[in-house]
N, C-alpha and C positions, 0 to 999 in steps of 0.2 A: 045736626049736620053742620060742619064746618064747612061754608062758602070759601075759605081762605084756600082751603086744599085744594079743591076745583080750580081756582085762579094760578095757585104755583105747578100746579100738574098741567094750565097750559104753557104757562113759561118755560117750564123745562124743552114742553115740547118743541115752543116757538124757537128758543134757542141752542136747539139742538142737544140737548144732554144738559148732565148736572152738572158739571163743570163750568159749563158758559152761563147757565143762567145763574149761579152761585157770584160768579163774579160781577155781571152785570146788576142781581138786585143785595149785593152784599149780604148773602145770606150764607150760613156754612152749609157747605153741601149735604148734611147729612140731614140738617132739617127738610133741608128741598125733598128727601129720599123718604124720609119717616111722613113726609106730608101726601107724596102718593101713594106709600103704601098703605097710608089710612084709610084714602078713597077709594082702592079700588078693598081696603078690605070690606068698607061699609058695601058698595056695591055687588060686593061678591063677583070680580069681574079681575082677569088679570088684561092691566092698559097698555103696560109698556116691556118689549121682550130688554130682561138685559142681557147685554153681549159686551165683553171687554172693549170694544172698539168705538163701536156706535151707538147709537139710540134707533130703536124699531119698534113702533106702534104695531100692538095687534088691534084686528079689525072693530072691535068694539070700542080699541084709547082712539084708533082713527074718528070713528065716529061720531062720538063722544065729543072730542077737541074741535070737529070742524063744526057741533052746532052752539056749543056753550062759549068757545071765544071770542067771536062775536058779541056776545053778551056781555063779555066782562071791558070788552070795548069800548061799545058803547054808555057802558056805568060808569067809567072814567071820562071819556067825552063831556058825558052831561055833569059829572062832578067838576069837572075843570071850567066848563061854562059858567056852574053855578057858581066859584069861585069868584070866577071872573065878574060878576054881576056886583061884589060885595070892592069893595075900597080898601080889605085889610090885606098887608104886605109879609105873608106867612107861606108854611106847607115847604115845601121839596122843589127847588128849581133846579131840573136835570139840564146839562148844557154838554155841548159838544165844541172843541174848538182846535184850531192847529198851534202847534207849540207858542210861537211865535206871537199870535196874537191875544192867544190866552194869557200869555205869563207878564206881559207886558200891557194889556189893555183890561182883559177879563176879568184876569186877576186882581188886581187891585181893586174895580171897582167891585167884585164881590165882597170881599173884605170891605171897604167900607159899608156896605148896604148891612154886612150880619152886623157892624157896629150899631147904624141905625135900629135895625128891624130885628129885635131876640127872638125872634117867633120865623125867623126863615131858610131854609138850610139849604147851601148849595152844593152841588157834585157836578164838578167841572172834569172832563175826559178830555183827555190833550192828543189828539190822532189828527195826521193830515185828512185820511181818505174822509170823503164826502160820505154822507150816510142821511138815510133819508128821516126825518124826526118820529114823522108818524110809526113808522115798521120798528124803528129801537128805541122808541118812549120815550125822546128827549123835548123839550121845552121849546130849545131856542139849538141850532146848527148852523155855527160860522166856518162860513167857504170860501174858497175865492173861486168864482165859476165865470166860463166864457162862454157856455152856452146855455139857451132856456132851458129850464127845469123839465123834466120828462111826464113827472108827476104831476095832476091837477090836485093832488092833497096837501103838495104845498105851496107858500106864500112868499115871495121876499119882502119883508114887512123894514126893514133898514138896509138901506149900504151907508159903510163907512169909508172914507177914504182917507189913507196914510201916509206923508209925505215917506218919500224912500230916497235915500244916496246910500255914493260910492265910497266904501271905505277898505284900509290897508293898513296896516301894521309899518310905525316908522323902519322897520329892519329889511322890511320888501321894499321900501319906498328908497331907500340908499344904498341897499344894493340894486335895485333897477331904474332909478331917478324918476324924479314927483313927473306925472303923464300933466300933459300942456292940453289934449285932444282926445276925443275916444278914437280916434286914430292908434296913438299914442297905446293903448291898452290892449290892442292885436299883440303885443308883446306879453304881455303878463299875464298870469296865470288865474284863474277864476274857479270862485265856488259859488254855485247853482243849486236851485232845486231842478228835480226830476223832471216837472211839466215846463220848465223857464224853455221862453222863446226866445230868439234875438232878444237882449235887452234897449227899449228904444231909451234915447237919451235925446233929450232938445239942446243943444248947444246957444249961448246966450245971443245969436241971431236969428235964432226963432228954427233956424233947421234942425231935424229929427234925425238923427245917424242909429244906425243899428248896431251890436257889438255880438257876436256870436258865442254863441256860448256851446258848443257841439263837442269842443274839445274841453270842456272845463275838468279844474285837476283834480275838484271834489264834486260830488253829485249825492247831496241829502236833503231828506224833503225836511228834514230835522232842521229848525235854524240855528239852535242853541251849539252842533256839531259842527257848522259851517261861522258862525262866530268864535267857533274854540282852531277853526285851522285859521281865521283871520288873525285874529290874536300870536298863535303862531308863528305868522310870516307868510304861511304856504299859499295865500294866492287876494284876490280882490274880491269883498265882500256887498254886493247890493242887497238890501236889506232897509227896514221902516228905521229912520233917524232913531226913535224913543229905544231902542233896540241896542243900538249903540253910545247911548247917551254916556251911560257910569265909564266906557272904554275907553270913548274920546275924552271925558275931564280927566281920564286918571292915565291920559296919552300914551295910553297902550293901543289907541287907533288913532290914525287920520282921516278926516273926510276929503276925498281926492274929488277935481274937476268940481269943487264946488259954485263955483258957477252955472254949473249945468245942471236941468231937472231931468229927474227919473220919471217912469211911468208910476204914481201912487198904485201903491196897494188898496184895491176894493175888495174889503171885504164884505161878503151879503149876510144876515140874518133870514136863517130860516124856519118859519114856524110852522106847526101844523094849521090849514085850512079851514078853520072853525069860526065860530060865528062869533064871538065874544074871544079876547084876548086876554089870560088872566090878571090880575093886577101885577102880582110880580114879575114877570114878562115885561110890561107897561115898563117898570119901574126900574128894571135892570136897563129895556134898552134905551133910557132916558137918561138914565145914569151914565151909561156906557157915551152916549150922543156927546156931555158934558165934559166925559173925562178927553174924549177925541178934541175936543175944540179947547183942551187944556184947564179946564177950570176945575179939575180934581185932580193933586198931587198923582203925578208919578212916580213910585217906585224907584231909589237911587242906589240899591245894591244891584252885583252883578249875580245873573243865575252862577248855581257852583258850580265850581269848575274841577 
């Protein structure tokens, strides 16, 4: 008896069809297909109806699924603890993060860590939306969250925080002249993400102005899409400094009102709620803590454009 097929016949199920779990455990779909039709021929039981559109358990893959995944749950639970109990910097770290701070923070230091550690492999998913670690099998999930977690399954086990300013492209800035004030920026045009509030701004006498962002001329949760309309011209970009580094020396940006601070970007780490933290986890977000406070090179190309 192959244990394995049991475990992918409930991934399919968990993720709705072959499709989704093929992509989520980089398997080609057709193994995922030859893997339950194995189980259910050992069993002699047909599990899953297929139908060109969706996936539908019959009453026996219902049953079957809701007592044995729990099991293969908690076999990974306790393998991850045991993991964790040991000091070696190896295995599969799955990671979630949004563009922005993956390609510029994540990234890097994951790369350096496979330099260190040949024994570690990572798979880093670049999505804004927030996703809970425990339910899609990720390691570590960076977010930027304003309010408590709903989950008691998870932890915020880091926040990082990342200076952010105001940048513009010198061709917006001469044809609208350099703003003196966030007064001054009710005039020009702005790109946001989707959840942006007021942008708060401290002006260098300690008061906090708001700038509105309701009418902004681009609205993507993507930042690499809202630095390609900055670059542009087409509107004013807030956004994490490290983000605009390569733009600014290569003066296809300016940083405008720079005397004035932005609100940092927080972002949280989140991990599943388990008892033992694995070592690579440890080790990524210790790395990650180091490369924030600058002490591990960053990245001086631009993403492609």
């Amino acid at each position: 008896m192959d244990w394995r097929d049991w475990e992918l016949f409930c991934e399919v199920v968990e993720h709705g069809g072959y499709s989704a779990a093929a992509r989520v455990l980089g398997h080609p779909k057709s193994s995922l297909s030859a893997a339950v039709q194995r189980l259910e021929s050992h069993l002699g039981l047909r599990l899953i109806e297929r139908t060109t559109r969706h996936l539908r358990l019959t009453d026996a893959g219902d049953t079957i699924y809701r007592r044995v995944r729990p099991l293969f749950t908690a076999l990974h639970d306790t393998r991850s603890e045991a993991l964790a109990m040991s000091s070696a910097i190896a295995g599969t770290l799955r990671i979630k993060s949004p563009y922005e701070f993956g390609a510029h923070h994540a990234g890097p230091v994951a790369c350096a860590l496979m330099s260190r550690y040949p024994e570690l492999t990572i798979r880093i998913d670049v999505e804004h939306e927030v996703v809970n670690p425990v339910a899609e099998n990720y390691d570590i999930v960076f977010a930027m969250l304003e309010a408590p977690l709903p989950s008691a399954a998870i932890v915020i086990r880091r926040v990082f925080s990342l200076e952010r300013g105001l940048f513009a492209a010198p061709a917006l800035l001469d044809r609208l002249g350099e703003p003196r004030t966030v007064a001054d920026l009710a005039h020009f045009p702005l790109l946001a993400g989707p959840t942006d509030t007021p942008w708060a701004v401290t002006a260098p006498g300690g008061a906090v102005e708001h700038l509105a962002v309701e009418k902004a001329r681009l609205v993507s949760s993507n930042a690499h899409i809202r630095l390609e309309a900055a670059l542009a011209g087409h509107g004013v970009l807030r956004v994490t400094a490290s983000f605009t580094a390569a733009a600014v020396q290569a003066g296809r940006l300016r940083r405008i009102l720079p005397d004035h601070v932005c609100e940092p970007l927080n972002v949280h780490a989140l991990l599943p709620a388990r008892q033992f933290v694995p070592a690579k986890v440890r080790c990524f977000l210790d790395a990650l803590e180091a490369h924030a406070r600058g002490e591990v090179a960053a990245p001086t190309d631009m993403p492609p454009g």
